[in-house]
Phi, psi and omega in degrees: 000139181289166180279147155277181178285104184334155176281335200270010177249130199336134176297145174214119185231190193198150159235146183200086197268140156294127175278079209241000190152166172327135189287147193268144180291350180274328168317299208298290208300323173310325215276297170311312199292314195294329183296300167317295191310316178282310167328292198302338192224039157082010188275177172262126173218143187262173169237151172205162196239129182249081200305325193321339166290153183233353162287323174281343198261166192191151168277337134332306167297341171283323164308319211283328182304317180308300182315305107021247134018280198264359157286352195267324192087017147301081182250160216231152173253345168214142199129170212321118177322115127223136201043028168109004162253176174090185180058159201176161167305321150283029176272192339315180161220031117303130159305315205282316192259020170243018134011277192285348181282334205253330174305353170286292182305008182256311166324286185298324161293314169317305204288315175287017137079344170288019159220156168223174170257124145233160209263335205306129172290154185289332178290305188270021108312335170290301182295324178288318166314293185280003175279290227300313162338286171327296168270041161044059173218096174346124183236127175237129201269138193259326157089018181292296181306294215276328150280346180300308165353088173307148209279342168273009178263326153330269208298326180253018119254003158250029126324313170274004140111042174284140148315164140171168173262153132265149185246145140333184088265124178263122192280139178315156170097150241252170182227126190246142188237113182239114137324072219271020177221314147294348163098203197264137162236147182229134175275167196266126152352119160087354165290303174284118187270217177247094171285177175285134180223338161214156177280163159306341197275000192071003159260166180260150171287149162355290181310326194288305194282330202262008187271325177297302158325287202301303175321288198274021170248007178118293221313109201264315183240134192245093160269102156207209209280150171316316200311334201281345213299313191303299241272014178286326170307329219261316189309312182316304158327301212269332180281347187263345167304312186281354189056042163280161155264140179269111171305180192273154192248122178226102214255125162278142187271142194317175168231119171271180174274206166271329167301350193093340183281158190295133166296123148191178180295329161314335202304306140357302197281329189264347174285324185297280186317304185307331196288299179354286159328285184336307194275333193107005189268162188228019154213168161311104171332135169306127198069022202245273190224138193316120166336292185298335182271328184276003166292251197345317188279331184300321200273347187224093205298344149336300203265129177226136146338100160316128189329342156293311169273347198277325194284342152279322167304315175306301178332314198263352162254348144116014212271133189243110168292180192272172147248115179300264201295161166300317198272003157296316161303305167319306147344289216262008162093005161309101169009109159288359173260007160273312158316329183273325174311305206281333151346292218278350181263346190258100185105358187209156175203119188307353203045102247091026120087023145308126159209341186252093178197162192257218197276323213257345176284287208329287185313316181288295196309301204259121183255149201270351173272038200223331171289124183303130162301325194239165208279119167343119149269116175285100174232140199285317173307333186284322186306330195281343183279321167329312202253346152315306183281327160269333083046297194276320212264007186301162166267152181326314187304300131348312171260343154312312190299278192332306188316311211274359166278326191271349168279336168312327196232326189265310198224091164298309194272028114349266167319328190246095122228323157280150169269182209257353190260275196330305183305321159320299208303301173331270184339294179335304191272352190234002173307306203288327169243034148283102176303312195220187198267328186269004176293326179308306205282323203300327214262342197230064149274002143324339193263340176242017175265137176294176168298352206222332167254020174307162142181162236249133161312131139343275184298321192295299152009259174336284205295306183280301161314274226254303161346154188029071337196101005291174128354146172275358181256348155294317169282341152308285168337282181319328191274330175293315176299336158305306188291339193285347186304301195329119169247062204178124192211080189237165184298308187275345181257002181268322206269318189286327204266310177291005187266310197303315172311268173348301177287311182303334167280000167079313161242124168291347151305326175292005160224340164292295208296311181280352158283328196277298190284335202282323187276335188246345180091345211208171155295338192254128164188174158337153141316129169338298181314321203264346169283323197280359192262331157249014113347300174089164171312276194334295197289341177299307179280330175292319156324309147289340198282309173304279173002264177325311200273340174289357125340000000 
């Protein structure tokens, strides 16, 4: 066995996401964590991107994870350029672009006989799985005819352009795995077979390359999800084959939904379907999602809708998806120093009944004994109080800013529909029952509906309008000849010109509630005042005047 890593040498941790799509919140908690750790004890954490599948990976997807990252306010010292960040001594860092760095160490097994090439076709590896089946047995590939091979029968088939792979050979005898967060484990003789270490494709696998990375980059301490801990047995081998050191190993626990089921993207696919169901379709709404892909998708439950189209088919059916990915959350107006709070509770705890602090308490705080074993529940209502509680506690200025950024990047045409007083006045008025940074926009598309395409709930209708004696559309009336006086069109000269009206009904509801649907369609909006004031005169009264005549 190789030494592990001495203590006294600077910490060095990595994150190193498959580039497959928007980063997963348990990924961001790894992430976090592996930052903290190393941050907190004057150390390094890398990023790396681990490409080598080329069916899952794409270079969008590698940006959309930086990004990703550094809305969180994870930044990394070494690893892909971007923006001014990244690059490093050890590079590259694609995996995809260390080819010839892995083609040494593949080289150095071969020769030293702790690796071979085998030829076996995806047909006849199907068949050794279903004999090992037959006999109610684990099938494990042992790989004696293929080291048996003589090296010119080797060598001239892959001259002759035979597939293969290269495999490990895994040296007999049990393998113990030490845990600095599950403690030791030992796998059994014969748990480990002679895996695949390069693909027919000339890349190397997952197991191959990060044993190889982690060596020349430094990499001291290895934090990542539980699901990965067997495969450590596999890492372990390979690092005392190459005559690597091992890092400290730490598995950190899954994140679950509340129900016990895993957080995933399916989680999306089964809120669709059910809405889908719900509604009865049996095509798309128009302009939503291609026919022919959503037959297909209808018929096979397997199958899920790119993340583009589901979200327009959700939108367009009214189905409000979970958030999965980090930029779902972004999406959906969350704090990033919230996430990362709330993050940092699902599996680990500062202790001391400490639950509200931010990434630099994080960086002092956390140490792997404080971390949980058994697996993390995402719950969404605390997050959603988390993110409430930081919201109330902003200063105006603040939370202006913040909003117009995220209306800046989520609803532009929003943004160009206020003049720069309305949008304040809107903040002003909406700080205070705002949950998330998107409520502002979610709860007031009245505001970016023209005048001439409003239209009215029914039941708002019913209860506020055409209700009560007189009508709620009587008092509506009254109230519109009052606005038209107004020359002056402000929160306080609106609220002065309607109060003696408002007071003679004995309740202000009774005049507020019917400007509210007349103006908004609906019950929910600002205060009244503060709704007619960023509206402006024109559109206020036409509205109501459309109000009155659909009547």
């Amino acid at each position: 066995m190789t030494d592990s890593i001495p203590s006294h040498q600077s910490v060095v941790t990595r994150f190193a996401p498959s580039p497959s799509g928007h980063l997963h919140v348990g990924g961001a908690r790894t992430a976090l964590f592996c930052w903290a750790f190393a941050k907190g004890r004057g150390g390094k954490f890398v990023l790396r991107i681990e490409d080598t599948d080329q069916k899952r990976s794409s270079d969008a997807a590698s940006i959309g994870f930086v990004k990703d990252l550094l809305w969180l306010g994870i930044d990394f010292d070494e690893g892909p350029e971007y923006e001014g960040l990244g690059g490093g001594a050890h590079g590259p860092y694609f995996q995809a672009q260390r080819l010839d760095i892995y083609q040494r160490y593949f080289e150095q097994l071969l020769a030293s006989g702790d690796a071979y090439y085998a030829f076996e076709s995806a047909d006849e590896l199907a068949t050794l799985r279903a004999e090992a089946k037959a006999r109610n047995q684990p099938f494990r590939y042992t790989g004696e005819s293929s080291r048996a091979m003589a090296p010119a029968e080797v060598k001239r088939r892959l001259a002759g352009g035979d597939a293969a792979v290269i495999r490990f050979h895994t040296p007999p005898g049990s393998i113990t795995i030490h845990d600095e967060i599950l403690g030791d484990a030992t796998l059994p003789e014969g748990e480990v077979d002679d895996f695949v270490i390069r693909k027919a494709d000339g890349f190397p696998t997952y197991h191959f390359a990060v044993v190889v990375d982690d060596e020349l980059m430094g990499v001291t301490h290895v934090l990542r999800a539980q699901e990965h801990f067997n495969n450590s047995a596999k890492h372990i081998v390979l690092q005392d084959a190459l005559k690597f050191r091992r890092p400290v190993y730490g598995h950190l626990p899954l994140i679950f939904n509340p129900d016990g089921s895993k957080m995933s993207k399916r989680d999306k696919d089964k809120v669709l379907r059910k809405a889908v169901s719900e509604k009865g379709l049996t095509a798309p709404p128009a302009g939503t999602v291609d026919p022919a892909i959503f037959s297909a998708w209808l018929k096979d439950k397997n199958t899920q809708l790119a993340i583009d189209a589901a979200q327009t088919l959700a939108q367009a059916i009214g189905a409000v998806l979970p958030e999965i990915n980090v930029d779902d959350f972004r999406k959906s107006g969350y704090l990033p120093e919230v996430i990362c709070n709330f993050l940092s509770l699902n599996g680990w705890s500062p202790g001391g009944d400490v639950e509200k602090f931010d990434r630099e308490f994080l960086k002092k705080s956390f140490d792997l004994s404080r971390v949980v074993k058994t697996a993390a529940k995402f719950d969404r209502n605390k997050l959603l109080a988390f993110n409430l509680d930081a919201i109330q506690a902003m200063g105006r200025q603040d939370f202006i800013a913040r909003v117009a950024a995220h209306g800046r990047d989520m609803h532009p045409e929003f943004m160009v529909k206020l003049t720069d007083a309305q949008f304040r006045s809107l903040c002003d008025a909406s700080q205070e029952r705002s949950k998330t940074l998107d409520d502002l926009f979610r709860t007031n598309t009245f505001i970016t509906t023209s005048d001439d395409d409003l239209t009215w709930d029914a039941k708002a209708i019913a209860k506020f309008i055409v209700a009560g004696e007189p009508a709620g559309a009587v008092h509506l009336a009254t109230a519109r000849t009052i606005l038209q006086e107004c020359d002056e069109w402000t929160v306080s000269s609106l609220e002065a010109a309607l109060k003696p009206f408002a007071e003679s009904l004995g309740n202000v509801g009774k005049i507020a509630q019917p400007l509210r649907v007349a103006v908004c369609g609906g019950t929910v909006s600002p205060p009244i005042f503060d709704t007619l004031a960023i509206l402006g005169k024109a559109s206020s009264l036409r509205r109501i005047d459309r109000c009155l005549e659909s009547l």
